[in-house]
Structure formats: structure tokens, C-alpha cells
C-alpha positions as CSV (number, residue, x, y, z in Angstrom):
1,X,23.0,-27.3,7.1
2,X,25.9,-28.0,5.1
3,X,28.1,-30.6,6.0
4,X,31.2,-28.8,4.8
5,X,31.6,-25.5,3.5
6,X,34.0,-25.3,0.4
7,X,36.9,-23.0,0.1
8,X,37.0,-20.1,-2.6
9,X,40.2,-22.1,-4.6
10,X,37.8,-25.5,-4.6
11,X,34.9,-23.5,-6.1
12,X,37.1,-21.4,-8.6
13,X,38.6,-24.5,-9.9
14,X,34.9,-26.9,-9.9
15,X,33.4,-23.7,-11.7
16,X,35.9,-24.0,-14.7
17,X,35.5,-27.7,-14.6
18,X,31.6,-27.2,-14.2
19,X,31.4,-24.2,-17.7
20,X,33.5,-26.6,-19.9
21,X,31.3,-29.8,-18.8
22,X,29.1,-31.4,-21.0
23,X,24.9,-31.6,-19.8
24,X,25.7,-35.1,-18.4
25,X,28.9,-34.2,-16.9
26,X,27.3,-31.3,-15.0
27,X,24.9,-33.5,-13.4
28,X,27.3,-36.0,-12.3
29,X,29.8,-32.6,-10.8
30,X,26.3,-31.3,-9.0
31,X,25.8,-34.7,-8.0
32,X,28.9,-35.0,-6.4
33,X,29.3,-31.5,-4.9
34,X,26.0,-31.7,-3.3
35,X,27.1,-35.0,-1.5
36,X,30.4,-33.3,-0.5
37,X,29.0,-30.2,0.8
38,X,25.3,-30.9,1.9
39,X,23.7,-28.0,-0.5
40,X,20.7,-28.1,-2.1
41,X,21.1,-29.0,-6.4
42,X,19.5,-25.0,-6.8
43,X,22.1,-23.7,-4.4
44,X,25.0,-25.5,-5.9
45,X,23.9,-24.2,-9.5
46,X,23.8,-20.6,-8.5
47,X,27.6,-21.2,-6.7
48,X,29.1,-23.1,-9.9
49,X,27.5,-20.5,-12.4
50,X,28.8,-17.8,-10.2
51,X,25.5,-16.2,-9.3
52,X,25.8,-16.4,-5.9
53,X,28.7,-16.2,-3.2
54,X,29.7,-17.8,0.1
55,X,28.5,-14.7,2.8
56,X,29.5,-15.0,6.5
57,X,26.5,-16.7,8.5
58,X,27.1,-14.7,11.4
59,X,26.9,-11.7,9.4
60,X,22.7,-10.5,8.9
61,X,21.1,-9.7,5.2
62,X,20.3,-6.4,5.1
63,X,18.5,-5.0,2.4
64,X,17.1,-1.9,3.3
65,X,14.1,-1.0,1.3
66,X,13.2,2.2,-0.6
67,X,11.0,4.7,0.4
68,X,8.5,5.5,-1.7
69,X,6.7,8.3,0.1
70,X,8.1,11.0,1.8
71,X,6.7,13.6,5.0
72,X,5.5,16.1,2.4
73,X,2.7,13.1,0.8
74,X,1.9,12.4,4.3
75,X,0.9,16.0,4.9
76,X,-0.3,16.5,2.0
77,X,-3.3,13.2,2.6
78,X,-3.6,14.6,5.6
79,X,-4.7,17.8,4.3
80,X,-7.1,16.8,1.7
81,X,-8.7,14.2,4.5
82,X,-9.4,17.3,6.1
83,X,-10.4,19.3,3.2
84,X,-12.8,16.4,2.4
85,X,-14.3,16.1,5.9
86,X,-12.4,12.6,6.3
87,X,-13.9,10.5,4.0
88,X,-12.6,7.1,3.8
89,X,-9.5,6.4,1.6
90,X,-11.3,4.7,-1.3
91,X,-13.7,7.8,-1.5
92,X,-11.0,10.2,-1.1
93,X,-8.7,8.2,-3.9
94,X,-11.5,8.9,-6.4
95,X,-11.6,12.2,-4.8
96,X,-8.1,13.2,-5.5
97,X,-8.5,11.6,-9.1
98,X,-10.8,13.8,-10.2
99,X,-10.3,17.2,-8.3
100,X,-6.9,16.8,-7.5
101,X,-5.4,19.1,-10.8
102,X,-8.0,21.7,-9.6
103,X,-6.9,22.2,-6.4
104,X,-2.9,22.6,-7.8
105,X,-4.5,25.0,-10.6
106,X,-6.5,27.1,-8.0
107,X,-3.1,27.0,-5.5
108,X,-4.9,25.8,-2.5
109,X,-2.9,22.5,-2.9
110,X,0.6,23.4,-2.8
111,X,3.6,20.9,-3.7
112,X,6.5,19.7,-5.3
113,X,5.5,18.4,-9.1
114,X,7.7,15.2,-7.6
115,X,4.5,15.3,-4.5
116,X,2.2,16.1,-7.2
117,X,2.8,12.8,-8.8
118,X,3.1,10.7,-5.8
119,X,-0.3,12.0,-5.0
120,X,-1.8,10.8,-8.2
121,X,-0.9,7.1,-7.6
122,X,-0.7,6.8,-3.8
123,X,-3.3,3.5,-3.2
124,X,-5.9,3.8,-0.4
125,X,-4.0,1.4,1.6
126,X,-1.1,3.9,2.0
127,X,-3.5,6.8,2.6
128,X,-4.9,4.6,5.7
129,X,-1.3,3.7,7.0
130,X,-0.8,8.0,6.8
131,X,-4.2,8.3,8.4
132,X,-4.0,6.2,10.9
133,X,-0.9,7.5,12.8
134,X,-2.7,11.0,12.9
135,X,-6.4,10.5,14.0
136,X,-8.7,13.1,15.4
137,X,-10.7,12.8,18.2
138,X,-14.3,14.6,18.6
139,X,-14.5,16.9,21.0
140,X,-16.8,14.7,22.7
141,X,-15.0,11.7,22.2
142,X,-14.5,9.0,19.9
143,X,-14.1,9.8,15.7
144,X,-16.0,12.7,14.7
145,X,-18.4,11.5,12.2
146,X,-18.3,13.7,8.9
147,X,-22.4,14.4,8.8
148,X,-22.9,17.7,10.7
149,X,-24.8,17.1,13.9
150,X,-27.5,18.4,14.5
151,X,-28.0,20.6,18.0
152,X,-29.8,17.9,20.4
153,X,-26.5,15.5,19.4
154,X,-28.9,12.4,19.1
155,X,-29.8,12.6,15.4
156,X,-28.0,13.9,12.3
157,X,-29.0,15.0,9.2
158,X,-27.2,13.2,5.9
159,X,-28.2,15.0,2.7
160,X,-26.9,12.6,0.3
161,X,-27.5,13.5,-3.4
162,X,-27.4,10.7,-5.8
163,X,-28.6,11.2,-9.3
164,X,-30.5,14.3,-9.1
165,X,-31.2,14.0,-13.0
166,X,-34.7,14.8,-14.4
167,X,-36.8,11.3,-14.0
168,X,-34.4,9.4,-11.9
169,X,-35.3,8.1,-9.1
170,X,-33.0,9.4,-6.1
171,X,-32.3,8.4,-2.5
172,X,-31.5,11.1,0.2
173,X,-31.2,10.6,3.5
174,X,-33.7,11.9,5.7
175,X,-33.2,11.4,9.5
176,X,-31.3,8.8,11.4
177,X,-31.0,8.6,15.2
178,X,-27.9,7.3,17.0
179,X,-29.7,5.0,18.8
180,X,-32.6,3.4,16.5
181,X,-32.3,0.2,15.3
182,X,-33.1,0.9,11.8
183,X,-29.6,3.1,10.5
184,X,-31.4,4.7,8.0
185,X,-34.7,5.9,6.6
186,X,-34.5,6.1,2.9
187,X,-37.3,8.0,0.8
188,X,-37.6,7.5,-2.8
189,X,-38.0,11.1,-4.3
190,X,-39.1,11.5,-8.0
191,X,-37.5,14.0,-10.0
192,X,-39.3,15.1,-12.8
């Protein structure tokens, strides 16, 4: 807390004093001004330099921030979560990345060019923050998981292609039941 704040005449006339001042002399005028007044050396450079100004304490900062991304970018992530069965926002970043101009070509995604290049840099983070406000419950409660299920509800099927090229190995998903302890049965398929 300052011990006494100075008046604008007392600072106009310190700040001439303090630009014509050699290095030594400017220490000694700091020195003395942050004695008088209580502020910290940093503080009282910014005042004498005239960087900074004396604001009314009782008055708040405000400085509003810029948005970056408007409703039309929310809708839009909301739409391609759907189009791509709600994927998670780091699979749905790559996603966009690489089918994103096909979808614009094809008109299915329609948008501003300003959207358009919004959606091209939006991080995951931001896609979650969108997502979040607007999840979907399953009809039988709780997030609807994006393998299809299969009729008796207690096991799904996950075909998930990796690799399918001639003498790789590949790993699909076979079975896996809600309840098991194991997750997931992998078998090791040889294309050839």
C-alpha cells in the first residue's frame, strides 16, 4: 500500500527532472520517490517514464477479452461430431484436417470462408468446451457409445480396420461384452 499517493503536478515535474537525469541521478530520484510514496522501484519506473498512470482504486480493470469463436463454429463442431458418430476431439481434429475441404467441396458443410478458417485451427480443447454444453443422452441412458449395438444390448461389435495392406499384420475387434473383465479380444489376422 502506498504511503502517499502523488499528485499529477509532483509527477509531471519529477518526470522532467527524472528524463534529463543522469543513470546515477535516476537512482538516487527512484530512491527517493519510492521512500516518499511507498511504491515498488518497477512501479515508480513505469510512472516517471510515463508508461503507466495513477487509475482510481475504487474503480475495477476491465479488460474484456476477444472472442475468438462465434455460434456458427459451435454449430458447425457440433455437426461434424455428429457426422462422425462423436468421436473424441483429438480424432475428430485430425478428422476435420483431412476431410474437412471435402465436405465444403461436396456442400454438405456449409459456412462462411471466415467459419471455414476458424474450423481449420480450432484446438481439441475448444471443440470439448463446444461439446460439452450440448451432450446427447442414449435413449437408454447415459452417452451413447459410437460402436453400433448389437440387438441383445450386452455385446457390440467394433470392426476396427488398421492397416489392411497386403502382409501386415492387422488388429480388428472381434467381440466385447459390457460386462467381461477383459475389454477386448484382439485377433491377429494375416493379410496376404
Amino acid at each position: 500500500m502506498p504511503l502517499c499517493k502523488p499528485s499529477e503536478q509532483y509527477l509531471t515535474k519529477l518526470r522532467e527532472r527524472y528524463r534529463q537525469a543522469t543513470k546515477k541521478q535516476r537512482g538516487r530520484i527512484l530512491d527517493e520517490f519510492g521512500e516518499t510514496t511507498g511504491y515498488h522501484r518497477k512501479h515508480a519506473i513505469a510512472l516517471l517514464r510515463g508508461k503507466r498512470r495513477h487509475r482510481n482504486p475504487q474503480v475495477p480493470i476491465r479488460r474484456p477479452h476477444r472472442r475468438i469463436y462465434l455460434a456458427e463454429d459451435k454449430r458447425a463442431i457440433l455437426w461434424l461430431a455428429d457426422l462422425f458418430d462423436q468421436i473424441s476431439s483429438n480424432r475428430l481434429r485430425v478428422a476435420m484436417t483431412a476431410d474437412l475441404d471435402l465436405l465444403r467441396q461436396r456442400h454438405h458443410l456449409q459456412v462462411s470462408p471466415a467459419c471455414f478458417k476458424r474450423l481449420q485451427t480450432i484446438s481439441p480443447s475448444t471443440m470439448d468446451r463446444f461439446r460439452r454444453t450440448e451432450r446427447r443422452a442414449a435413449p437408454g441412458g447415459g452417452v451413447e457409445p459410437s460402436p453400433a449395438l448389437c440387438s441383445n444390448r450386452k455385446s457390440r461389435f467394433a470392426p476396427l480396420p488398421i492397416g489392411m495392406i497386403s502382409g501386415q499384420v492387422s488388429r480388428n475387434w472381434i467381440w466385447c461384452s459390457m460386462k467381461a473383465e477383459i475389454p477386448v479380444v484382439f485377433s491377429p489376422v494375416r493379410w496376404t
